[in-house]
C-alpha positions as CSV (number, residue, x, y, z in Angstrom):
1,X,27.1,13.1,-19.1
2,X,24.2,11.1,-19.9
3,X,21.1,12.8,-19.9
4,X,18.3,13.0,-22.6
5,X,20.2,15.5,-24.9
6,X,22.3,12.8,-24.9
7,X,20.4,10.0,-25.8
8,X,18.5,12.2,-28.9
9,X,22.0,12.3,-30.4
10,X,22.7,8.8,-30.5
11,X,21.6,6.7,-33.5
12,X,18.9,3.6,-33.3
13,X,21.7,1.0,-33.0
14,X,23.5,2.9,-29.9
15,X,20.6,3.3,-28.4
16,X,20.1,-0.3,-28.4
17,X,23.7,-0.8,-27.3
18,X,23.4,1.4,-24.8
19,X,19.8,-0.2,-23.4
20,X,21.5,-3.5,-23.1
21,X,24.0,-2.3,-21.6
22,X,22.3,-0.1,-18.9
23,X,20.0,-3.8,-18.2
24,X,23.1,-5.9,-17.5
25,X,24.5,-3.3,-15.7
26,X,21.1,-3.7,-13.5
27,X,21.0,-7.1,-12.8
28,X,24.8,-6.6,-11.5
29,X,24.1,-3.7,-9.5
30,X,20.5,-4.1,-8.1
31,X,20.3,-8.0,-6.4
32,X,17.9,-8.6,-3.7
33,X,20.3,-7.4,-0.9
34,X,20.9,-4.4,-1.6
35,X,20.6,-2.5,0.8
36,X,19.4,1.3,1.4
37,X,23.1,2.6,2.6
38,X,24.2,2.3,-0.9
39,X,21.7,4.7,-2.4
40,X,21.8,7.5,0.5
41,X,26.2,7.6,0.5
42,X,26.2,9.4,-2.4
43,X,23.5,12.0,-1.7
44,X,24.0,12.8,2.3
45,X,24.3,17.0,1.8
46,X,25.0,17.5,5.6
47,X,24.8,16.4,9.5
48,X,21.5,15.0,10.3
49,X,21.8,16.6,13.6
50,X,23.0,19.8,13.3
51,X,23.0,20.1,10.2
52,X,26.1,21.3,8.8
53,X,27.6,20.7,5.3
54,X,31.3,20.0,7.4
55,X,31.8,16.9,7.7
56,X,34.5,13.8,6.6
57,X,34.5,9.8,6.4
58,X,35.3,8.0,9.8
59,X,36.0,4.7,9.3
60,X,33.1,1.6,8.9
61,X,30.8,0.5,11.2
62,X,31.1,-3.6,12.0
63,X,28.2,-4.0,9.9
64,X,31.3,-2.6,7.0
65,X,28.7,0.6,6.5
66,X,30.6,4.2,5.7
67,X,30.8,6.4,8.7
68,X,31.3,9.7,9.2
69,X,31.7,12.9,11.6
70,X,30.7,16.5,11.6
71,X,33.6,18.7,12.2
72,X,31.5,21.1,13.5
73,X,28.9,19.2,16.5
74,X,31.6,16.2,16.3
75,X,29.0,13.9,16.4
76,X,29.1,10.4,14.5
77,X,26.6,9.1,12.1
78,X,25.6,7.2,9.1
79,X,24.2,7.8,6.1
80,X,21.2,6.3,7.4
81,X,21.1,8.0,10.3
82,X,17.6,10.0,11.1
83,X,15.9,8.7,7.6
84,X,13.3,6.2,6.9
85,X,15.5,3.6,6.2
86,X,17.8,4.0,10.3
87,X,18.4,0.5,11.6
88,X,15.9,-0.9,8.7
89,X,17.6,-4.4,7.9
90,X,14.7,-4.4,5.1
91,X,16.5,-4.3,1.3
92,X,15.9,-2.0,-1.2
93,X,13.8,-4.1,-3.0
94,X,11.7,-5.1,-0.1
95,X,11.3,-1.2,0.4
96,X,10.2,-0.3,-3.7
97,X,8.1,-3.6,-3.7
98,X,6.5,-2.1,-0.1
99,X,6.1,1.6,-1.6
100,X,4.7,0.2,-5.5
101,X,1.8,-2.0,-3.3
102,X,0.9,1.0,-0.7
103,X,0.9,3.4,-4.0
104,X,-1.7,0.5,-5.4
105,X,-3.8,0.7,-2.2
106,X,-2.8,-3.0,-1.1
107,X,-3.7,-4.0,2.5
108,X,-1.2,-5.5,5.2
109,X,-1.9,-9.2,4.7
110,X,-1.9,-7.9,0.7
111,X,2.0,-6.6,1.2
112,X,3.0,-9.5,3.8
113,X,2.6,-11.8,0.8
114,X,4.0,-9.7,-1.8
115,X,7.3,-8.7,0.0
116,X,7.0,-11.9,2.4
117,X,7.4,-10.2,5.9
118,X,4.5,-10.7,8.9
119,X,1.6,-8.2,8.8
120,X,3.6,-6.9,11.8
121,X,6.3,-5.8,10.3
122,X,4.4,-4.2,7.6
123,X,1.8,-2.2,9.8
124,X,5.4,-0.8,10.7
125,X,6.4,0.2,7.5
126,X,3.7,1.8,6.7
127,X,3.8,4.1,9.6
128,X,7.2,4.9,9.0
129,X,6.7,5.6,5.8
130,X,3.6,7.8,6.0
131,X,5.3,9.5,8.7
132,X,8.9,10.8,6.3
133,X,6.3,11.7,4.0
134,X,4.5,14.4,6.6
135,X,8.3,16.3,5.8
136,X,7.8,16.4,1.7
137,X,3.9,17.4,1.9
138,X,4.7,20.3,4.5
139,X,6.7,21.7,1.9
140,X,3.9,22.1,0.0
141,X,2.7,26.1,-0.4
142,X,-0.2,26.2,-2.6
143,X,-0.7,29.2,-5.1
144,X,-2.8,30.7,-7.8
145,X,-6.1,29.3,-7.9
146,X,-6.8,27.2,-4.7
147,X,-9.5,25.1,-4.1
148,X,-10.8,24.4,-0.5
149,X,-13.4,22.7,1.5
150,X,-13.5,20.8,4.5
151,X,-14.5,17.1,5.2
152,X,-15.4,15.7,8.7
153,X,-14.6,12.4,10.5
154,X,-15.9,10.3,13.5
155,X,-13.2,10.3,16.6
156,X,-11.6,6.6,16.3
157,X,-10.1,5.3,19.4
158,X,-9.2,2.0,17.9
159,X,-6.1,0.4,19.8
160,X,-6.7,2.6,23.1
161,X,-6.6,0.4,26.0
162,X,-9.8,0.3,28.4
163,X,-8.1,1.8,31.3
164,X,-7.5,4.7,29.5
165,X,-10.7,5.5,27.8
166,X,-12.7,8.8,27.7
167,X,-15.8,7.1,26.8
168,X,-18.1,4.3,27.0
169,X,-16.3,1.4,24.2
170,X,-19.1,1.5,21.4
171,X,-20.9,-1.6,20.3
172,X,-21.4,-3.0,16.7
173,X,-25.2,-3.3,15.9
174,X,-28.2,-0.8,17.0
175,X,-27.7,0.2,20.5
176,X,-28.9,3.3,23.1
177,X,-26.2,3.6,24.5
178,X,-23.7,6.6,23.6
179,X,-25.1,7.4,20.1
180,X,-23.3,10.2,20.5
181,X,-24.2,14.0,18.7
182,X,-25.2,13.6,15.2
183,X,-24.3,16.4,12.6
184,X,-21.0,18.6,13.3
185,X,-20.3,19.1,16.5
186,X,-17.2,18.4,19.0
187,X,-17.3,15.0,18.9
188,X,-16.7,15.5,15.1
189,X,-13.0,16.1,13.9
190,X,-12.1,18.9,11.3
191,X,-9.7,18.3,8.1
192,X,-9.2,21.1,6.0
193,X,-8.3,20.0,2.3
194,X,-7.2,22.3,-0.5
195,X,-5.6,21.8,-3.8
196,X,-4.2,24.2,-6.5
197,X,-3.7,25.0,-9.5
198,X,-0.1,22.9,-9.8
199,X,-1.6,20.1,-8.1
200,X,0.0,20.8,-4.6
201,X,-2.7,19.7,-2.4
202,X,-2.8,19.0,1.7
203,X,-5.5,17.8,4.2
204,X,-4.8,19.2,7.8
205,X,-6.5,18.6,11.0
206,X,-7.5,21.6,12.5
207,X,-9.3,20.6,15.6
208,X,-12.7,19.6,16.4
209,X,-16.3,20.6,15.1
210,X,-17.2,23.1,12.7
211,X,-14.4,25.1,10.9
212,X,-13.2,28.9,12.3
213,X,-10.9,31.3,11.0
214,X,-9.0,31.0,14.4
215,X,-8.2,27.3,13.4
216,X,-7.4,27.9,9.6
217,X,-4.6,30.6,10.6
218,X,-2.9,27.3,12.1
219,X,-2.5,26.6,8.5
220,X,-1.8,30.2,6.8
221,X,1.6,29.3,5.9
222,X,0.8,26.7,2.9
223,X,-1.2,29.4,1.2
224,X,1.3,32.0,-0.6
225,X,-0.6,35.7,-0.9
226,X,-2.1,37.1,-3.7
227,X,-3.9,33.5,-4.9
228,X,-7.5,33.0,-5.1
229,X,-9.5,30.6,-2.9
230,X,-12.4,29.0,-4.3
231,X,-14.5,27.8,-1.8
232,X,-18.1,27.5,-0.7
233,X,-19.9,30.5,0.8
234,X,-19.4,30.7,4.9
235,X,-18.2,33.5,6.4
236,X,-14.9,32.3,7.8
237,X,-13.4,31.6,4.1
238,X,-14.2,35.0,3.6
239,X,-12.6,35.9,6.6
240,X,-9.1,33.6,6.5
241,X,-9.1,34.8,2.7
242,X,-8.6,38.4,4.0
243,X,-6.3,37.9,6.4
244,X,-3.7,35.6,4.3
245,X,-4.1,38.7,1.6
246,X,-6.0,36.5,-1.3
247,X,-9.2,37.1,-3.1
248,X,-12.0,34.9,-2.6
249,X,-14.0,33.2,-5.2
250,X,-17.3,31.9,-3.6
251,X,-19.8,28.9,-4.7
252,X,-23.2,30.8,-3.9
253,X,-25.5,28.2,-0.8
254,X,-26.8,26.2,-3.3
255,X,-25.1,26.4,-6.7
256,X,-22.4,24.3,-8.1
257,X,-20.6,26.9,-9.7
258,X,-19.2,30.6,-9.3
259,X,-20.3,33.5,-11.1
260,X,-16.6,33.2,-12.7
261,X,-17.9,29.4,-13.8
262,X,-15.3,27.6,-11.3
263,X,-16.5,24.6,-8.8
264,X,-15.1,22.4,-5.7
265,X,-15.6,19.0,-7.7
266,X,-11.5,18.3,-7.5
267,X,-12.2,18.8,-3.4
268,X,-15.6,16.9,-3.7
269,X,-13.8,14.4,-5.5
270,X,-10.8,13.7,-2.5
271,X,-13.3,13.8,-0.3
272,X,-14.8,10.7,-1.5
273,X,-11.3,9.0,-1.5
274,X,-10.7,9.7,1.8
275,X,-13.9,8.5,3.1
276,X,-13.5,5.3,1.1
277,X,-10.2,4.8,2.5
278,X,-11.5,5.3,5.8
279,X,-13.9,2.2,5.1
280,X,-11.4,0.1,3.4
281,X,-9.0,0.4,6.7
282,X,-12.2,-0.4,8.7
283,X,-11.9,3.0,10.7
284,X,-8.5,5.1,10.9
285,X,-7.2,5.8,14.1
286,X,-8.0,9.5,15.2
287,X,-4.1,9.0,16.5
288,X,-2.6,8.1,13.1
289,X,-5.3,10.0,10.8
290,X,-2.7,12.9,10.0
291,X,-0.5,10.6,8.6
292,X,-3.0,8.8,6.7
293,X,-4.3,12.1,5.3
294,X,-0.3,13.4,4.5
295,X,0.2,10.2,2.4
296,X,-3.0,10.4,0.4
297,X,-1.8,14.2,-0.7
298,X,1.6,12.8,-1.8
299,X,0.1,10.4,-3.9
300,X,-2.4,13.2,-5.2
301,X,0.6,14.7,-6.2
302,X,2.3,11.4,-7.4
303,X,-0.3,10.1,-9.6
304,X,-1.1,13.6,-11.2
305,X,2.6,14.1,-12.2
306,X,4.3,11.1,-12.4
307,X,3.5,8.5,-15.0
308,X,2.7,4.9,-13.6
309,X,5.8,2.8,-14.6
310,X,8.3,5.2,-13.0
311,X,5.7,6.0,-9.7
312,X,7.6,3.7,-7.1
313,X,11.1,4.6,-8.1
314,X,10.1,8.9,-8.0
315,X,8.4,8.2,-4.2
316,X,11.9,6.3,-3.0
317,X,13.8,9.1,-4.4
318,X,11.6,11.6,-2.6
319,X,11.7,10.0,0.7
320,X,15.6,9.7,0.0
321,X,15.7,13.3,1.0
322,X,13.1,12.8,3.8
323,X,14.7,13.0,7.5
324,X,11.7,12.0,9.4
325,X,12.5,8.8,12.0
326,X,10.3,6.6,14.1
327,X,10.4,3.9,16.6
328,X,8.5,0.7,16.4
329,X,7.4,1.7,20.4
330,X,6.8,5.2,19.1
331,X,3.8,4.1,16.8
332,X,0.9,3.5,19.4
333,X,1.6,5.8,22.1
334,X,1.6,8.9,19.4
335,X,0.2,12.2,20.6
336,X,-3.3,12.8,19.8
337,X,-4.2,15.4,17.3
338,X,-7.5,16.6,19.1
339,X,-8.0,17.9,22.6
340,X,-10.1,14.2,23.8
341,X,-11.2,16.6,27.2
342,X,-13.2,18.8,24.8
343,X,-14.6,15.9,22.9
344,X,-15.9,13.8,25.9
345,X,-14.9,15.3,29.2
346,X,-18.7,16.3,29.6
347,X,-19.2,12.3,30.4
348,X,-17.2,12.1,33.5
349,X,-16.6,8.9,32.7
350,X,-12.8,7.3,32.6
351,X,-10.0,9.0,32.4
352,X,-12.3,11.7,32.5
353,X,-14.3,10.6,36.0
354,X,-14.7,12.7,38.9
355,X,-12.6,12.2,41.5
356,X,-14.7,10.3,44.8
């Protein structure tokens, strides 16, 4: 088996042997379409649907991809089938090229000239992708020492049609009408963001306006018991703390530090990024802002344990595993993460109008 044990055996000139072998052997087996099939045959572990390990080969599809059917829910499927990469005619390389330039923070028109697809088909992408990420980071359970804070965004209705709107459309420039609430409030929505010791870290939306303990036990399940929350000094950290069994460490109203000498600056520090990528993407849709915030946490975790060269190749493998499909038509017409009634019903204006 070749592993690293392995390759410490081997002498200098083997090694060399071996490396040139291993790079003709790439250019054979890695061409530009190849497609995504080919990786997933040899890891599918069991029915996408119900999810036994039962199941045998049944045949090829016209398109000469494997098939195969559960013995036990006799249902039909591909390798494919329910991943990222489901009726994707997109190559592998198009896909690692697409994953290396969103890890680098490149924009659509950016990635439609590297991988030469329309800015279409990449807006796409990138929502499928963000979205078979959501099922790696919500395996995430933090532990030991677990910093949290929580970070505040404006409600974006970018790409809601007019007839639908709960509000009057805002303008660009100074203008009187519907400033809206300044400071937290409802028309303000709530991520919670934490990160431990291990580098684990998530941002959640927990609702609108300031934070609760009723909308952090939405969330209890990421934090195993017996860690210790550092946090800043309200009442409902204390609180959650308590109830999820972990012992508080609290940055006193107007210190930087605990009395045990830790800080926030790692949750400080996220913040910023995700207020910068919410500039550089000229306003993230309230709609799509989970999935945003899910992809930033995976590369968090990427860029913290993964060394550069080998970043692109680790987040295929990972979302290799990920069964977490969506439709082109399912993009734009995505639930909302926030209750819009509680944010602007008070206008009556709308969706929202009175009646007569």
């Amino acid at each position: 088996m070749l592993n690293r044990e392995f390759i410490q055996k081997l002498t200098p000139v083997e090694v060399e042997f071996l490396s040139g072998y291993i790079a003709s052997l790439l250019k054979e087996k890695v061409t530009d379409d190849l497609d995504n099939h080919v990786n997933l045959d040899g890891n599918l572990k069991y029915c996408p649907k119900c999810g036994s390990i039962h199941f045998v080969k049944n045949g090829f599809n016209p398109n000469h991809r494997q098939k195969y059917r559960c013995k036990d829910c006799n249902s039909v499927f591909l390798s494919t089938t329910g991943s990222l990469f489901s009726r994707s005619r997109l190559s592998y390389n198009d896909w690692t090229s697409f994953i290396a330039g969103e890890i680098n923070g490149l924009t659509l028109l950016q990635q439609s000239v590297t991988i030469s697809r329309s800015v279409t088909t990449c807006f796409y992408m990138r929502h499928k992708l963000y979205k078979a990420i959501e099922t790696i980071v919500n395996v995430y359970k933090l532990n030991e020492e677990i910093k949290m804070d929580f970070s505040y965004f404006k409600i974006n209705l970018k790409g809601t049609k007019p007839n639908k709107m709960p509000r009057f459309s805002k303008k660009r420039g100074k203008s009187d009408k519907h400033k809206g609430i300044k400071g937290v409030s409802h028309h303000k929505v709530c991520v919670l963001t934490a990160i431990d010791s291990n580098d684990n870290c998530i941002a959640k939306i927990t609702g609108l306006g300031s934070e609760s303990v009723e909308k952090l036990s939405n969330y209890k399940d990421f934090f195993l018991p017996g860690s210790t929350i550092v946090s800043d000094s309200k009442s409902s950290n204390t609180r959650f703390a308590k109830t999820i069994n972990c012992k508080c460490n609290l940055v006193p109203c107007g210190k930087h530090l605990t009395k045990d000498g830790n800080h926030i600056n790692d949750i400080n520090q996220i913040h910023q990024e995700l207020k910068i990528m919410n500039v550089k993407y000229h306003g993230i849709s309230t709609r799509h802002l989970q999935d945003y915030l899910n992809f930033k946490c995976f590369l968090k975790k990427l860029i913290y344990t993964i060394e550069p060269k080998r970043r692109k190749i680790q987040a295929y493998l990972d979302i290799l595993e990920a069964k977490k499909r969506l439709n082109n038509s399912d993009i734009c017409t995505m639930d909302m993460p926030i209750d819009l009634y509680e944010a602007y019903g008070e206008y009556h204006y709308g969706i929202y109008a009175l009646n007569g």
